[in-house]
N, C-alpha and C positions, 0 to 999 in steps of 0.2 A: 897357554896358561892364563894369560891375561884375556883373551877371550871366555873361559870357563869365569872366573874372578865374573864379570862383567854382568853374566848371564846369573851367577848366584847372585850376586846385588840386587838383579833384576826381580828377581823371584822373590827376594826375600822384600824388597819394596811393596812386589806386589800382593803378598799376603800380610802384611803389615796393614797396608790401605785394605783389605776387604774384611780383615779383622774391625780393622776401626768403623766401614760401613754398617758391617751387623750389628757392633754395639750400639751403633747409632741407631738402627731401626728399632733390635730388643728396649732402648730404653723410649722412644716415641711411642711404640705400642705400648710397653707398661703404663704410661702417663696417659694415655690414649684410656685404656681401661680405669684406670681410678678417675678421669675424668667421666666417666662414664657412669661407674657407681655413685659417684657422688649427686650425679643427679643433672650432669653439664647435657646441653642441645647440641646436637649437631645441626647444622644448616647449613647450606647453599647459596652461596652470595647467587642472586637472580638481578636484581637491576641494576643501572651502570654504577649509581653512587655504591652502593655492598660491593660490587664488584671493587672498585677504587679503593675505597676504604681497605678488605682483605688482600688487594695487590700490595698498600702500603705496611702491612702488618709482618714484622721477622717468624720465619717459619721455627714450630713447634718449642715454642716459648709461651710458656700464660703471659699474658698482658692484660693490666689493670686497666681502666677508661672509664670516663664518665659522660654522660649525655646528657643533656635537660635534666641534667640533677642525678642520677641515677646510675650507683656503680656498678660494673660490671665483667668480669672475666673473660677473657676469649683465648682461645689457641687455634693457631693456623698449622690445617692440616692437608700441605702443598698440595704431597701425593696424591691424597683422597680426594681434594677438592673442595673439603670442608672447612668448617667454625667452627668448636665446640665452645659456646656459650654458655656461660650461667651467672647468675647473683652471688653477693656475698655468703648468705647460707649454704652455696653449692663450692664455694670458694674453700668455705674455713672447712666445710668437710672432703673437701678433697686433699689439703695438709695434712687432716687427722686423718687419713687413709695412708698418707703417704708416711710418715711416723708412724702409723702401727705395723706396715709395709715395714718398712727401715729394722722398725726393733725387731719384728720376728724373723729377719733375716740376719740379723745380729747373733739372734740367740740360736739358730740354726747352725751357724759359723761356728761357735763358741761350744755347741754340743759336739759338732762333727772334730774341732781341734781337740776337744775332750777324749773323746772315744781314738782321735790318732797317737795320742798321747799315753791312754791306756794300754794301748794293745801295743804300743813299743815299751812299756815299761811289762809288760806278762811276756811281752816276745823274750825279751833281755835276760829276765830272770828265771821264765818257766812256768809251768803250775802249780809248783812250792812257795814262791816268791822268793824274797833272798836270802841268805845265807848269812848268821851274823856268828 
């Protein structure tokens, strides 16, 4: 018995952690793609300083930075290999991608709890509605 115990802990750990990897990919591709509409580069660190520079950067996080005057966006994208790169105009529209994302997935949510809410109040009553 305490070996069964053992082995469901096991199990249940281990779909907990591959749960929590997928959501971690589904939301780095999502971010991945609104960077992308928005208007961000991708690039390839190629000489040793870009190379240095993107070892030192935390993966799949935008990170603000400034250069010789000059702000700019980046996300490190490990797996890939890449940088996606852009200015502040590719910045604040990638927020406003991300907010109009949010909301229509809000109202998405709020439709579909509408419609489950509907159809247990017609289940409940019928298709007379209710009886007073």
């Amino acid at each position: 018995m305490i070996m069964f115990t053992s082995i469901a802990v096991f199990l249940a750990g281990g779909c907990a952690l591959v749960l929590l990897v997928s959501c971690a990919e589904m939301e780095t591709a999502n971010t991945k793609s609104l960077l992308r509409d928005a208007g961000f580069h991708s690039l390839t660190p190629e000489t040793d300083r870009q190379k240095e520079i993107y070892a030192a950067l935390p993966a799949n996080t935008v990170e603000r930075a400034i250069v010789k005057g000059k702000v700019f966006y980046v996300f490190k994208d490990e797996k890939a290999g890449v940088a996606y790169v852009g200015h502040e105009p590719e910045y604040q529209r990638y927020r406003q991608l991300a907010v109009q994302q949010k909301i229509a997935q809000e109202y998405y949510m709020a439709v579909q709890m509408d419609r489950m809410t509907a159809h247990r109040w017609y289940g409940a009553y019928g298709a007379r509605g209710m009886y007073w």
